[in-house]
N, C-alpha and C positions, 0 to 999 in steps of 0.2 A: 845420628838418628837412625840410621838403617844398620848398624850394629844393633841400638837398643830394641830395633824390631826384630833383627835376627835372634836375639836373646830370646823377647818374649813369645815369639812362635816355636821355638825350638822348648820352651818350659810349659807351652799351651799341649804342644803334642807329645812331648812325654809327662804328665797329668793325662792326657787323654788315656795314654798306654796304659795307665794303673787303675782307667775306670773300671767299675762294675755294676750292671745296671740290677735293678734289683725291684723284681715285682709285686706288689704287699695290698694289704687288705682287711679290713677288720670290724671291731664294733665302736661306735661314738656314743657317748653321752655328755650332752651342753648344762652345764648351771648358768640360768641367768638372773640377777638382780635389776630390779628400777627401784629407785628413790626419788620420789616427787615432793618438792618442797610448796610448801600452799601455805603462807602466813608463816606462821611461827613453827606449823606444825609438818613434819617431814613425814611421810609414809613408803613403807618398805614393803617392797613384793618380789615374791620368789617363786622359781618356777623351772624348768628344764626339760629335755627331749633325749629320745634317744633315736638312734637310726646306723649308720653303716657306711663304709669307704671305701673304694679301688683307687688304685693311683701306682706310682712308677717312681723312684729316686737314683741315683747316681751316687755309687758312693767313691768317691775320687780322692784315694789314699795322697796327701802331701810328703814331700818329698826332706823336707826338714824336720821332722821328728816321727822316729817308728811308730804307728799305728795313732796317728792321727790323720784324719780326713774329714772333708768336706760332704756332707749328704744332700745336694738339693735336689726337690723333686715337685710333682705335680699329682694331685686327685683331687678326684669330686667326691664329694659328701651327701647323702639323702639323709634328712631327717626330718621325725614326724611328734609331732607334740600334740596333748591337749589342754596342758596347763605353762604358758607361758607368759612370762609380768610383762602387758604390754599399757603403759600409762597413758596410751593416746589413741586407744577404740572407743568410738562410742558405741551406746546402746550394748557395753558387756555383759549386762544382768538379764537381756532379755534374749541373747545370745548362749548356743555353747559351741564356740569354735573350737576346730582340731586344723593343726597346722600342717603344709608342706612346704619343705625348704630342699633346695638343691644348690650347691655352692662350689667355686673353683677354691682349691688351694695349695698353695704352694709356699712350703716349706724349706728355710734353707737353713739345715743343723751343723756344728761343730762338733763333730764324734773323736770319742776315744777309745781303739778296741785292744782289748789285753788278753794275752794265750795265756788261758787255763791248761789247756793239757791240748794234743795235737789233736783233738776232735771239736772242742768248745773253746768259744772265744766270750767274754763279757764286753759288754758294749756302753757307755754312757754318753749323754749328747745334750744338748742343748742349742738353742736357735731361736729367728723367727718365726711367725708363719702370716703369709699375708692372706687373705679370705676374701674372695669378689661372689654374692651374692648373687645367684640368676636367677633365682624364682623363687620366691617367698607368699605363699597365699595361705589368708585362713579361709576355711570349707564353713559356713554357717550353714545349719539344718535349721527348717521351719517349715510346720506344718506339712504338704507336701511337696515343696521346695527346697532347691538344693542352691546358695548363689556362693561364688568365690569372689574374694575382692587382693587385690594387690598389695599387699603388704609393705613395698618398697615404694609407692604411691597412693595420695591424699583420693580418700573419694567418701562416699558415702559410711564406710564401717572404719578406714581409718583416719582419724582427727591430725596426725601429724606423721607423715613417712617412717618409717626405720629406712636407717644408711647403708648404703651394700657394703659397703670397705668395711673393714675388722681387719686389726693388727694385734696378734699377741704374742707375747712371749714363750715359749715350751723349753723344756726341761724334760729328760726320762732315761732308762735303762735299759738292756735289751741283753739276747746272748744269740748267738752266729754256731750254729753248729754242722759241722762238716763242711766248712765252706759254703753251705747250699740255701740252709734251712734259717729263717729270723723269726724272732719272736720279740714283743718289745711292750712297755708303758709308758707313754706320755703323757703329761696334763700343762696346760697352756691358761695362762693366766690374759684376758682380754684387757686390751690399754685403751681403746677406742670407745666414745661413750653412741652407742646405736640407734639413740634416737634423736630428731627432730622437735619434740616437745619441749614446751618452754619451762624451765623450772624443776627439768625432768634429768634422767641420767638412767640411763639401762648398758650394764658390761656382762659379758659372756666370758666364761670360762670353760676349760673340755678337757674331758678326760677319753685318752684312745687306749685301744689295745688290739694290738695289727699282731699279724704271722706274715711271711715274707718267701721269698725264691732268689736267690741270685745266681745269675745266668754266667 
């Protein structure tokens, strides 16, 4: 036993040696669908935001195959909408809300990078990303009142919560140049159904496009 931990601390700290942390940032935009089933008859609504991200990854080169590595990392996401399919507001028609969302997430990719030439490297990757929700409000204007209600909690404007957890899948491409510079496209397909409403079903999907620094 204390062999097999010599092993794996000695494979923990050289993976440490080959990290590179790496600082990125960029633009988001969420498509979301809900489909509510009411009788026989289904109804689809579509909708989505855009907003922006800062965050930090690791990219920690594996030691059995050349330029394959692990990328996990962590950011926050701000986004802001005014048309999103939410199946479980009431008093929508008498309403026009505009949303604010702020979200942790943390991403952990399977990359694969390849020298193009000794300046540029091409990047491909794929991973999960998990999503914990911290603040989700719609802003309703009326008259000359302003009220916000909780979006991830039951009250007066919403009829049934959204969930904070969101799990999706990502997939994307990217190029590394000079060792220094990233530049990348991701889109993440959401597996998690976000609402609380019964008969109800609302997933999110996102498309990123980050630039990067690795230190």
């Amino acid at each position: 036993m204390k062999k097999v931990l010599i092993v794996v601390a000695a494979l923990f700290v050289g993976l440490q040696a080959k990290a590179q942390l790496q600082v990125e940032g960029g633009y988001q935009h969420f498509f979301e669908q809900s489909q509510t089933q009411d009788g026989g008859n289904k109804f689809i609504n579509n909708g989505g935001g855009d907003g922006f991200y800062l965050g930090a990854r690791y990219n920690i080169h594996l030691p059995w195959v050349s330029g394959l590595s692990v990328l996990p990392g962590a950011n926050f996401s701000f986004m802001f909408s005014k048309n999103q399919p939410f199946p479980f507001m009431f008093a929508l028609n008498l309403a026009d809300p505009s949303f604010r969302e702020i979200a942790l997430n943390i991403p952990v990719d399977i990359a694969y990078t390849y020298q193009v030439s000794s300046s540029v490297k091409l990047r491909g990757f794929t991973g999960p990303d998990f999503q914990i929700g911290l603040l989700n409000h719609a802003v309703v204007h009326g008259g000359n009142s302003t009220h916000s209600y909780d979006v991830y909690a039951s009250n007066e404007f919403v009829a049934a919560a959204r969930t904070r957890l969101n799990v999706s899948w990502g997939f994307g491409a990217g190029v590394v140049v000079l060792d220094k510079f990233t530049a990348h496209v991701r889109y993440e397909l959401g597996m998690v159904n976000l609402t609380t409403a019964q008969y109800s079903k609302l997933f999110r999907n996102a498309l990123q496009v980050g630039v990067g620094y690795i230190f």
